[in-house]
C-alpha positions as CSV (number, residue, x, y, z in Angstrom):
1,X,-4.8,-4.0,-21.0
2,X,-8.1,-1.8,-20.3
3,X,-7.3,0.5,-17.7
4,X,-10.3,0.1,-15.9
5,X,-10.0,-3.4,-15.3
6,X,-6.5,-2.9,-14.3
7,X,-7.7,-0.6,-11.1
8,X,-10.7,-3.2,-10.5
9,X,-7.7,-5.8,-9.8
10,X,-5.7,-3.3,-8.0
11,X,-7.9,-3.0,-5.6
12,X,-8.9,-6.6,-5.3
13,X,-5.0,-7.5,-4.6
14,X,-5.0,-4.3,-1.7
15,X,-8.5,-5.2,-0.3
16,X,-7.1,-8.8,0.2
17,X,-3.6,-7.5,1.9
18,X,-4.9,-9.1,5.5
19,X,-4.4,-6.7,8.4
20,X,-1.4,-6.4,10.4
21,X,0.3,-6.8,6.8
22,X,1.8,-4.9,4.2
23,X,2.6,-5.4,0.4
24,X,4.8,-2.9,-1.8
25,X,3.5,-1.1,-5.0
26,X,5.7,-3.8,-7.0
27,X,3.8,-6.8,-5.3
28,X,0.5,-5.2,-5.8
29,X,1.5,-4.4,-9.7
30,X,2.7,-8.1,-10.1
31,X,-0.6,-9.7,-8.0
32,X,-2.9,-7.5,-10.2
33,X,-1.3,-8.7,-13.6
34,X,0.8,-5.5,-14.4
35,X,4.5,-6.5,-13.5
36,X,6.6,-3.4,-13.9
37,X,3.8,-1.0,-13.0
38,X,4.4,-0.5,-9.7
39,X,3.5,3.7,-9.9
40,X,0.3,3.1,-11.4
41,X,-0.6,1.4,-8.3
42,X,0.4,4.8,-6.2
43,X,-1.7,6.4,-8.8
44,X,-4.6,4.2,-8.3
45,X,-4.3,4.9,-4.7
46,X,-3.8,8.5,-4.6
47,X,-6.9,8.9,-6.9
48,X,-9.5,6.6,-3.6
49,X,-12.3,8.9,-3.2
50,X,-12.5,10.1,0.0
51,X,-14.3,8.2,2.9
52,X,-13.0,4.5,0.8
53,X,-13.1,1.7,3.1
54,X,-9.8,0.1,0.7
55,X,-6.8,-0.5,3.2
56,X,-4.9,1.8,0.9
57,X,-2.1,2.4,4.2
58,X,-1.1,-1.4,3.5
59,X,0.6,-0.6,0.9
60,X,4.7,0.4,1.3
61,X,7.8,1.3,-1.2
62,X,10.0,-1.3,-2.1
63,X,12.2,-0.3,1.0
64,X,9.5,-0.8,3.6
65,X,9.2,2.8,3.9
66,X,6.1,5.3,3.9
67,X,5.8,7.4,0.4
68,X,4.5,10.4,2.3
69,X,7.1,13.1,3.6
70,X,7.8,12.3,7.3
71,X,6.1,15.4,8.4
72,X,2.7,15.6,6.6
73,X,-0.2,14.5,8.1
74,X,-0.9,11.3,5.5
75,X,2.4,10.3,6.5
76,X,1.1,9.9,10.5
77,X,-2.2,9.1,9.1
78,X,-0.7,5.7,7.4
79,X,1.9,5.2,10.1
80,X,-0.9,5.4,12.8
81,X,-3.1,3.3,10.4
82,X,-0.2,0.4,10.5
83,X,0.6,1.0,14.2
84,X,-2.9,0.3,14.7
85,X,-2.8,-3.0,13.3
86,X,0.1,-4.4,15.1
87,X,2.7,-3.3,12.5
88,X,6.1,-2.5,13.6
89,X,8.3,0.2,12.7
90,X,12.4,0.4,12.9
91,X,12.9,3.9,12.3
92,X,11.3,4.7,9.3
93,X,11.2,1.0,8.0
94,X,8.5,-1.7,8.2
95,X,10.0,-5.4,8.1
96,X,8.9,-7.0,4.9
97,X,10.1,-10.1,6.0
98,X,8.3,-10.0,9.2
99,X,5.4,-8.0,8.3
100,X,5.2,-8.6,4.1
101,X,2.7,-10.5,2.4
């Protein structure tokens, strides 16, 4: 599998995560073709360039949870981001039967 296309259909599958929704890295890694590569998507991610218009703060752990440590400032970046779009939080936790693609 050529790397590049991998990312291309990465972020097809997150650009295509309506809003007021949220996948997980695993559902992205399955929608883009790569079952089982779940942190490549974070690594995809983490490497936007700055200023990308991708809806990168759509995507969750497999717990419904943030990635970012609860005090840094991508962490209330993505949580204001989700808050934004009528996402709920419990806690820390989104509802990825309420919320989930």
């Amino acid at each position: 599998m050529e790397q590049d296309n991998l990312n291309e259909r990465i972020w097809q599958v997150v650009a295509a995560i309506p809003k007021g929704k949220v996948a997980t890295y695993g559902q992205v890694a399955a929608l883009a073709g790569a079952p089982r590569h779940a942190r490549y998507v974070g690594t995809v991610l983490k490497r936007l360039p700055a200023g990308s218009t991708l809806p990168w703060f759509r995507v969750l752990n497999a717990r419904g949870e943030l990635s970012f440590p609860k005090d840094s400032p991508a962490y209330q970046r993505q949580r204001e981001a989700l808050e934004a779009e009528g996402v709920e939080f419990i806690g820390a936790r989104v509802s990825l039967v309420s919320f989930g693609v």
